[in-house]
C-alpha positions in Angstrom: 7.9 87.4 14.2 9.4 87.9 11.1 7.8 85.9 7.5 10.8 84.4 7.1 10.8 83.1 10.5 7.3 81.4 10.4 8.2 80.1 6.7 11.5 78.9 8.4 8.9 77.0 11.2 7.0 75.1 8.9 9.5 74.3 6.3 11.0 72.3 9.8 8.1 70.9 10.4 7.2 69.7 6.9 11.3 68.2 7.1 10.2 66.2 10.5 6.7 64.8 9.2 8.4 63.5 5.8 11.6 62.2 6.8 9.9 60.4 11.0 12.9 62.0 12.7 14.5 65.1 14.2 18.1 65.9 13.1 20.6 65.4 15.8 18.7 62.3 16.9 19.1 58.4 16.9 16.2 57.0 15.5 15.1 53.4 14.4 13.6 53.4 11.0 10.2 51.9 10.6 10.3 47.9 11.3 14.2 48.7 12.0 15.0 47.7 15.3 18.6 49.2 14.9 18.8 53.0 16.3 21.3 54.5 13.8 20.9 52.1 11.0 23.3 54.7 8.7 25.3 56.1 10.8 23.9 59.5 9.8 23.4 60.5 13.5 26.5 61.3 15.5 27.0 61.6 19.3 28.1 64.6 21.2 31.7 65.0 20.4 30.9 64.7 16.5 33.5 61.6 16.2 31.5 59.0 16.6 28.0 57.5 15.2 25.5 57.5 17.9 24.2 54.4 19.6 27.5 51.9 17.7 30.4 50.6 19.7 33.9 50.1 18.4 35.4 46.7 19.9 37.7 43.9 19.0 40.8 41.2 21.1 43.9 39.3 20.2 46.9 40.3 18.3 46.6 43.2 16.0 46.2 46.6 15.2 43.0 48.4 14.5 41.6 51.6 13.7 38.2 52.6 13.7 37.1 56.0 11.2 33.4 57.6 11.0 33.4 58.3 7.6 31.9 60.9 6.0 31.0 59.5 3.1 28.5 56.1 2.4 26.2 54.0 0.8 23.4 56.2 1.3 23.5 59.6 3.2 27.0 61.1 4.0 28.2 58.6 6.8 29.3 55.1 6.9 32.2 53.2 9.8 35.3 51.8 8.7 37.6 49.3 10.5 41.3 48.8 9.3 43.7 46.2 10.4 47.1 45.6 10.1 49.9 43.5 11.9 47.1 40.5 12.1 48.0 37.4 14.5 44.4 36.7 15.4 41.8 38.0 17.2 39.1 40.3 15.3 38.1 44.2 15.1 34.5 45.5 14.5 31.7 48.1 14.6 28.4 47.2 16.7 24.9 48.5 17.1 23.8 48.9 21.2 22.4 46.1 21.9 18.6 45.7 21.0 15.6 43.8 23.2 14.4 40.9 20.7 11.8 37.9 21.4 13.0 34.3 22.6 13.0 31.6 20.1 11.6 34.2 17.3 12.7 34.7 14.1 14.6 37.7 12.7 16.4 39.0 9.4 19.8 41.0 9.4 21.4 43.1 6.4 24.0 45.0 6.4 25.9 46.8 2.7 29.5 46.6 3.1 33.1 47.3 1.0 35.8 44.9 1.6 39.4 44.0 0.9 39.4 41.5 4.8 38.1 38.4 5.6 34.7 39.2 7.3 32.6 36.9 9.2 29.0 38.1 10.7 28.1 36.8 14.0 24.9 37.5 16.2 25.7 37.8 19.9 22.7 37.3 22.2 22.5 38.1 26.2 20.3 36.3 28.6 18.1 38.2 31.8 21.7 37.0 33.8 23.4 39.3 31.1 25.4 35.8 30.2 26.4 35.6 26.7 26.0 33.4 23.3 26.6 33.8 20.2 25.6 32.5 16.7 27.5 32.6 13.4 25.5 33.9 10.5 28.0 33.5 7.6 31.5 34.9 6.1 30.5 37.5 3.4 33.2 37.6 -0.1 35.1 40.1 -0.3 33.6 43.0 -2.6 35.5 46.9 -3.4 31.7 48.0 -4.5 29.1 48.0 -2.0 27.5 44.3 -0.7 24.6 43.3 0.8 24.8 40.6 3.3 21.5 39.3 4.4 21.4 36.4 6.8 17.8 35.1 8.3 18.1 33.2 12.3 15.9 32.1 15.5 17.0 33.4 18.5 17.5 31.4 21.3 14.8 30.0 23.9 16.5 32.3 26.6 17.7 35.6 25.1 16.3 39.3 25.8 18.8 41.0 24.0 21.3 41.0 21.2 23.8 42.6 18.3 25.2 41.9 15.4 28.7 41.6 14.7 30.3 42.0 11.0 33.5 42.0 12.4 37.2 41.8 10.7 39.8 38.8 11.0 42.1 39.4 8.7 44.6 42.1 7.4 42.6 44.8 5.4 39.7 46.9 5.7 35.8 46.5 5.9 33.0 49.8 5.0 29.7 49.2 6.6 26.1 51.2 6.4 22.4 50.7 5.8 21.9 48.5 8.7 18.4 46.5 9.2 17.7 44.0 11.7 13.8 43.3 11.9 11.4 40.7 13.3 10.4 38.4 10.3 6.2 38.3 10.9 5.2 34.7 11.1 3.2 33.5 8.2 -0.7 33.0 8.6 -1.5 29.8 8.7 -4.8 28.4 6.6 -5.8 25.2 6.0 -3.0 24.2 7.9 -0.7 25.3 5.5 1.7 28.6 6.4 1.3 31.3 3.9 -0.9 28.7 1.5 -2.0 31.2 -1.0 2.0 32.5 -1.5 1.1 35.8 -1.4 2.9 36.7 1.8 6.6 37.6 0.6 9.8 37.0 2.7 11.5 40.0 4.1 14.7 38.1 3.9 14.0 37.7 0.1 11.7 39.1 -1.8 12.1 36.4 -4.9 10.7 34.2 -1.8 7.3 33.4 -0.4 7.2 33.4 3.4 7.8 30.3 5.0 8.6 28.4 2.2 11.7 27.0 0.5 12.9 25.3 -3.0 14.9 22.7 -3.3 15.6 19.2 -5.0 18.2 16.5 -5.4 19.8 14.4 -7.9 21.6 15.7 -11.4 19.0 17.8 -13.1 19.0 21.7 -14.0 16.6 23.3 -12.3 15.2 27.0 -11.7 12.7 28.1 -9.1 10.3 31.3 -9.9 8.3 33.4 -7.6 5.5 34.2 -10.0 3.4 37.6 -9.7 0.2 35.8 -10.8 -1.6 33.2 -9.3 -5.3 30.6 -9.0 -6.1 33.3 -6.6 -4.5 36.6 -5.4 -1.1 37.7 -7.0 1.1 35.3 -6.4 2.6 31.4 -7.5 5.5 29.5 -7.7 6.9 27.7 -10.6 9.3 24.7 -10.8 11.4 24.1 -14.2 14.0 21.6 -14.9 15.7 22.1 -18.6 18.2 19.4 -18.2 17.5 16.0 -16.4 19.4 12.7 -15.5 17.4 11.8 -12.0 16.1 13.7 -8.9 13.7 16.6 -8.7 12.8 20.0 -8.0 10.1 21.2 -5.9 8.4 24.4 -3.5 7.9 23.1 -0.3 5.8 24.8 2.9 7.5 24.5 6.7 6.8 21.4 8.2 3.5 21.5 10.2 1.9 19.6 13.2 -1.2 17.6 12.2 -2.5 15.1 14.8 -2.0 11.2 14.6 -3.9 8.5 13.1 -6.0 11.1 11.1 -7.0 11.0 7.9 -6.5 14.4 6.2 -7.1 15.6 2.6 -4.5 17.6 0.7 -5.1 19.8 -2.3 -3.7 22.3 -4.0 -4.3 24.3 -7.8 -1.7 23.3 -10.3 -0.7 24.1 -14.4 2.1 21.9 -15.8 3.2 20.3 -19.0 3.8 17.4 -17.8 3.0 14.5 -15.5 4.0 15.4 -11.6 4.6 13.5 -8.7 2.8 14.3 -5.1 4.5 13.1 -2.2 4.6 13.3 1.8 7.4 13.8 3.9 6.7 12.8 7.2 8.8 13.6 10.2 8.5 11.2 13.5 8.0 12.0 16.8 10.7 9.7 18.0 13.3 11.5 14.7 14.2 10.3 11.7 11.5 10.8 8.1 9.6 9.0 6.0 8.3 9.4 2.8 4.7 8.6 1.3 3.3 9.1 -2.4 0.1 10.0 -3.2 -1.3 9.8 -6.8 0.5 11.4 -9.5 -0.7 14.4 -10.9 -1.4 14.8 -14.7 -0.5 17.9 -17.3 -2.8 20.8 -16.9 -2.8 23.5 -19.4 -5.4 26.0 -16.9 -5.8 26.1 -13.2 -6.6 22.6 -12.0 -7.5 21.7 -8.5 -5.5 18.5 -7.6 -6.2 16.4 -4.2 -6.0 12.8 -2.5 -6.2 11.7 1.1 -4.0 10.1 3.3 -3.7 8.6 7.1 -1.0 10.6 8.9 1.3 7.6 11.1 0.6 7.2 15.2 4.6 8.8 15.9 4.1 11.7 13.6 5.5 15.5 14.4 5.5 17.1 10.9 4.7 17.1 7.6 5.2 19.2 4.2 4.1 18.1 1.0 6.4 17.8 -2.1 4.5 18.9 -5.4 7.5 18.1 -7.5 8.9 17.6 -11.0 10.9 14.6 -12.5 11.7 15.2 -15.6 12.2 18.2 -18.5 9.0 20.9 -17.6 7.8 22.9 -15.4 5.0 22.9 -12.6 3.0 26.3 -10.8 1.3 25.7 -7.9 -1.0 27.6 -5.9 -3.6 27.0 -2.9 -2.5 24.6 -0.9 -4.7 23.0 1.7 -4.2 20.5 4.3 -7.7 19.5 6.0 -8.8 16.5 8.1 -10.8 14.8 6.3 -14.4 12.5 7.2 -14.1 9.2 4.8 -18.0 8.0 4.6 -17.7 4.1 5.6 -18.9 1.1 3.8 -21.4 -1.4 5.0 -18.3 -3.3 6.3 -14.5 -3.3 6.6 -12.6 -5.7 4.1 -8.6 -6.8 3.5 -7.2 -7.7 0.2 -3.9 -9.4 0.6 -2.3 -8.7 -2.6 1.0 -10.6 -3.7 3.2 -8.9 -6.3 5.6 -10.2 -8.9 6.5 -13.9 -8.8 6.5 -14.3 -5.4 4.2 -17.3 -5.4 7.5 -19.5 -6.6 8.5 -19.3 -2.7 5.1 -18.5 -1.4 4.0 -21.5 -2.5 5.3 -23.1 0.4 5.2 -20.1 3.1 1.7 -18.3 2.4 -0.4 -20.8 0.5 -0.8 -23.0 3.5 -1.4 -20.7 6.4 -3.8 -18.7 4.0 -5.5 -22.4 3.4 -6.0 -22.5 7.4 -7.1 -19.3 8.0 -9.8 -19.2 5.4 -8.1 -16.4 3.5 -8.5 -16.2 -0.2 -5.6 -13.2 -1.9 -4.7 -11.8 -4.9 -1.6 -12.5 -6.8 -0.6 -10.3 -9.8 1.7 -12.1 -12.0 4.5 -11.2 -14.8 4.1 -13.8 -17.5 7.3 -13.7 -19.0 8.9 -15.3 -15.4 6.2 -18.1 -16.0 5.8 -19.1 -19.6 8.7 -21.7 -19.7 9.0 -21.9 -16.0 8.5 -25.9 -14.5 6.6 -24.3 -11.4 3.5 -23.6 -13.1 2.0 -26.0 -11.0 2.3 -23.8 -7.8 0.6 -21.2 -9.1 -2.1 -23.3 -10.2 -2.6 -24.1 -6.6 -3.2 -20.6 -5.5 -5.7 -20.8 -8.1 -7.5 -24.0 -7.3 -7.5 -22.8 -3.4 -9.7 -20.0 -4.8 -7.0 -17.2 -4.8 -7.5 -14.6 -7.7 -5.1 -14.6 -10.5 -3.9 -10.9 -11.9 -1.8 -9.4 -14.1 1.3 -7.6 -13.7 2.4 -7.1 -17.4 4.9 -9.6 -19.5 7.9 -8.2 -18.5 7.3 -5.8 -15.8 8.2 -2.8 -17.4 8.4 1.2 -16.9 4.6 1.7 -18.4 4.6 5.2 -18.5 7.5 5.8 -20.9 6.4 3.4 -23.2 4.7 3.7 -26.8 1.0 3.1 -27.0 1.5 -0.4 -29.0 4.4 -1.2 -26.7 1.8 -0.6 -23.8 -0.9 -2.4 -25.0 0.9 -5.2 -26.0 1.7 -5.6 -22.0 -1.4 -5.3 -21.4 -3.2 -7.5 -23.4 -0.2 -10.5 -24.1 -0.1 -10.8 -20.3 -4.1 -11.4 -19.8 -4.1 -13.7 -23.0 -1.4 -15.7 -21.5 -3.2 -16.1 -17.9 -6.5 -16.5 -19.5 -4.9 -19.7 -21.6 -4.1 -21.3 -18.0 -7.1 -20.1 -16.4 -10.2 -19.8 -18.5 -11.3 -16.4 -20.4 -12.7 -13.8 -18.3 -10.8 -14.8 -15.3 -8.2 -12.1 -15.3 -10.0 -9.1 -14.0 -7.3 -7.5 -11.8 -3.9 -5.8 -12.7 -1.1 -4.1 -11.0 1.9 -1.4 -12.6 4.8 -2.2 -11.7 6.9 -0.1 -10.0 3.7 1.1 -9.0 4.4 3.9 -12.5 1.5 4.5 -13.9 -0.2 7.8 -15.4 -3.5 8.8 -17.1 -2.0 7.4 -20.4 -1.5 3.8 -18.9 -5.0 4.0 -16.7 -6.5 5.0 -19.7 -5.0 1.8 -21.4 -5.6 -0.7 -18.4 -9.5 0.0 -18.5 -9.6 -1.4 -22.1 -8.2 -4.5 -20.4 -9.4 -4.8 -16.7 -11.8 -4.0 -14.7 -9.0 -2.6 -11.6 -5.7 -1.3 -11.3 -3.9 -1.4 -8.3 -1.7 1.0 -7.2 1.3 0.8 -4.5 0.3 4.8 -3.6 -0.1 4.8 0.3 -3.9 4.9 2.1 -7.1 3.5 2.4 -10.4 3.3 0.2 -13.3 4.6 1.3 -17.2 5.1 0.1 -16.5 8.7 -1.0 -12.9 8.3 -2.6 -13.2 5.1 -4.1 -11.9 4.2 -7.5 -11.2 0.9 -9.0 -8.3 2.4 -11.2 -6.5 3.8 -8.6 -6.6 1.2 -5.5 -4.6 2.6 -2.9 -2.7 -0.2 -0.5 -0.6 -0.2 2.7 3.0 -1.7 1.3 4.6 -4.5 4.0 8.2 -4.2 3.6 10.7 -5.9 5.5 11.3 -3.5 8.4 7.4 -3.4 8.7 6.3 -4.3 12.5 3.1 -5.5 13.6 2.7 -2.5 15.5 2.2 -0.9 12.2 0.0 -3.5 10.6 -2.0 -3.3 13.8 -2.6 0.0 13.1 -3.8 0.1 9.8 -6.1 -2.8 10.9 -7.7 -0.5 13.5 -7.9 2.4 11.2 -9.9 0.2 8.8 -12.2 -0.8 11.0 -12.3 2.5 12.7 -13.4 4.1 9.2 -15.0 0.9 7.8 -12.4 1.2 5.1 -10.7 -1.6 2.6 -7.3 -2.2 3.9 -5.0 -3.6 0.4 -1.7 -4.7 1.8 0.8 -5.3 -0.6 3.4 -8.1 -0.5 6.0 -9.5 -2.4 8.1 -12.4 -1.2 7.6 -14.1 2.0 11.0 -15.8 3.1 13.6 -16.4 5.3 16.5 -13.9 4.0 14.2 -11.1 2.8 14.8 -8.6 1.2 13.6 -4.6 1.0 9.9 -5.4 0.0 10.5 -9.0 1.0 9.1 -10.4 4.6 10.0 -13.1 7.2 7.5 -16.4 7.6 7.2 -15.3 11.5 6.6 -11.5 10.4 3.8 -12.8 7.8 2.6 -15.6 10.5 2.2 -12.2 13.3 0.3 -10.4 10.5 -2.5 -13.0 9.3 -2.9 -13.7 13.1 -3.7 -10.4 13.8 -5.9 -10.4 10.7 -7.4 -13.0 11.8 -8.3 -11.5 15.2 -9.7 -8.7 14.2 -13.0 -10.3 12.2 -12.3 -7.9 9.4 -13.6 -10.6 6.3 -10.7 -11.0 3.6 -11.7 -10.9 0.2 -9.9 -11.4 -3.0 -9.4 -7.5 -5.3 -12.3 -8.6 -7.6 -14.8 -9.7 -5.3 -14.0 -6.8 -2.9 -14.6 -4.2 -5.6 -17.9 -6.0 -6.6 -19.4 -5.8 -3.2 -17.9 -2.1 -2.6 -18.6 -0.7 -6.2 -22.2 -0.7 -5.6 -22.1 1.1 -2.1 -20.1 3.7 -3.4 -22.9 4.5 -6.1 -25.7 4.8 -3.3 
């Protein structure tokens, strides 16, 4: 054999172990599942691609061409149509085996002067059909890509992809890709918690997660190539706002019910951010839940709180968002159960907000006074100054109920100026302390339950708790007196529920602070019905749990918590 022969041999060779495939042959490309993504391989007449159909129905005229020109390489397949009544014309890949209810990516680069539309059609082991629409790509003269991300159904072994035309004109396709999109690794029962797996769909997104927000703001979404740990963060900024939010949010994820779980994550943001839950139910339909708020962080700080996931739950995500002109990166998440260390006992606050007591007077006061149960009201003294019913509250008082604070006139704290906040602060305590002796007014409550580290900050000047309306229990190891967390009754509340977090209290020998605000016939949202509140202190009463007003609970927990 000849030099030029064995130089010939390996310059092959070298050809086959650069490119992965033998000319003349339909090959998938790595991760590809499509044989023939680029049409660059042609069957054994030379006329048409190998392993691609031509196909179409209805009223028209189509022609198919194997072009020898495209996107990348020297082929592409072209579909014409003319004399259009209905009906549709298209190219398809053979049909490839795929994995019931799994997850897969499609892209396709395509030229256009038609209406297009993309559909998946999947085949069963019975070789029945079904098919899914993916989406109706604009038409473009330069070349496209159309990406579309879809689950395939519970029952399908096979399928193909259909970019097909539906209108008079013509469509160019090439650089096909249809591969399985890896399921992200779960941690800390978070999918893809660190963010450094990316999405094969999109590479500006992290793997198994989303953005999104509501409301008129202007916000932008970043896929950051730094991070707490690894490579990789998202940021949240919105520029221009009127309401709503922004946020990065995981897939929704099973936990188990009735468990208390801890969430944390690493955070940086310029200004104050909001944390909350949304829970999907068993049964359909979502709640939401707020957990503390999370305050500006110039370097990496680690934010967490716990929570008690509801009896009916399926899912959950958690929304790290922003609410105003800033931006937020996050980083880390985590989503562990969580032990809460007991105290000595169980105890229940029953809390009353606003000016309730007006109609309470006559509703709670006296089935509290037969029960033996002693609550706190938090009051806002510009509803009582001039008001002729003074005398009701003083009966809470004299039955031994504790008297709080709730500001003068219930104001947005947070957004107010530091005199502006202390004036709430401190005019509303005078004024109680004038009906009630000095020193008696230990207990307050935000309204709105808005507060930040501005306002807590301010209320410790002033009293010795704050109450929050922020969803869970209190425990030995995550108690603190400026950040109370409470169970809020509202008028769709059932017993079941308050059942519930009476067990869980008792379970975890936690202080249950329910939060109430009216208590009459017609109520309203955070209102509730004299037979709803009768159910409720019955089932109180049954379960032994001993009631306590907010200041004398704290100053028989306050001490455990420092053992």
């Amino acid at each position: 054999m000849t030099k030029k022969f064995y130089l010939f041999i390996i310059l092959f060779f070298a050809t086959v172990c650069l490119s992965g495939s033998f000319p003349g042959l339909a090959q998938a490309a790595e991760a590809n599942l499509i044989a023939n993504p680029s049409f660059e391989q042609s069957d054994t007449t030379g006329k048409m691609p190998a392993d691609w159909q031509t196909g179409g129905y209805g009223n028209n005229a189509a022609v198919f061409s194997y072009l020898s020109s495209g996107r990348s390489g020297n082929k592409s397949a072209k579909v014409t149509v003319s004399k259009y009544i209905d009906g549709d014309a298209k190219w398809f890949f053979n049909p490839v085996a795929v994995k019931p209810a799994a997850s897969y990516n499609f892209v396709d680069y395509y030229q256009s002067t038609a209406s297009t539309d993309v559909v998946a059609r999947y085949s069963d082991n019975n070789g029945v059909f079904s098919y899914q629409y993916l989406g109706s790509p604009a038409k473009k003269r330069a070349w496209t890509k159309a990406s579309y991300s879809f689950k395939t159904p519970e029952n399908s072994v096979s399928l193909t992809v259909f970019h097909f035309v539906r209108s008079n004109g013509y469509l160019v396709t090439d650089d096909y890709s249809l591969s399985e999109i890896p399921k992200a690794i779960i941690t800390a029962n978070v999918p893809n918690n660190s963010l450094e797996q990316v999405s094969p769909a999109n590479a500006k997104l992290p793997l198994a997660w989303q953005s999104g927000g509501w409301g008129t703001n202007t916000a932008a979404f970043s896929y950051l190539k730094t991070g707490h740990t690894g490579s990789r963060s998202v940021k949240t900024t919105i520029s221009g706002y009127t309401d709503g939010d922004a946020k990065w949010y995981f897939e929704p994820q099973p936990l188990l019910a009735n468990q208390v779980y801890q969430f944390s994550d690493y955070y940086k943001s310029n200004i104050a951010t909001q944390v909350v839950l949304e829970i999907r139910k068993a049964g359909g339909g979502i709640i939401y839940q707020s957990l503390r708020n999370a305050d500006p962080a110039t370097s990496w700080t680690k934010y967490s709180d716990t929570f008690t996931t509801p009896v009916d739950i399926a899912s959950l995500t958690v929304f790290h968002l922003v609410a105003g002109v800033g931006w937020l990166i996050t980083d880390d998440y985590s989503l562990l159960p969580y032990q809460p260390q007991p105290f000595n006992r169980p105890l229940i606050s029953l809390t009353f907000d606003d000016n309730g007591w007006e109609d309470n007077y006559a509703t709670v006061l006296p089935l509290l006074n037969d029960n033996g149960f002693r609550s706190t009201l938090y009051c806002t003294t510009s509803d009582i100054e001039w008001s002729e019913n003074q005398y009701k509250l003083l009966a809470f008082a004299t039955a031994g109920h504790e008297i709080g604070s709730h500001t003068v006139t219930h104001p947005h704290l947070p957004l107010l100026s530091a005199a502006n906040l202390a004036t709430e602060l401190n005019d509303s305590k005078t004024f109680l302390e004038n009906m009630f002796g000095t020193g008696a007014i230990k207990s307050f409550a935000s309204p709105y339950g808005e507060y930040n580290s501005t306002v807590v900050s301010a209320v410790k000047n002033y009293y010795q708790s704050h109450r929050t309306v922020d969803a869970g229990y209190n425990t030995r190891n995550d108690l603190d007196p400026y950040a109370i967390k409470v169970q809020n009754i509202l008028s769709s509340t059932t017993i079941s529920e308050v059942n519930n977090w009476i067990n869980q209290a008792k379970k975890d020998g936690s202080w249950l602070v329910l939060v109430y605000h009216r208590v009459i016939e017609r109520p309203g949202l955070y209102d509730t019905t004299p037979a709803n509140f009768a159910a409720q202190i019955s089932s109180i009463k049954n379960s032994n749990i001993a009631v306590l007003p907010v200041s004398e609970a704290l100053a028989e927990l306050i001490p455990q918590k420092a053992l």
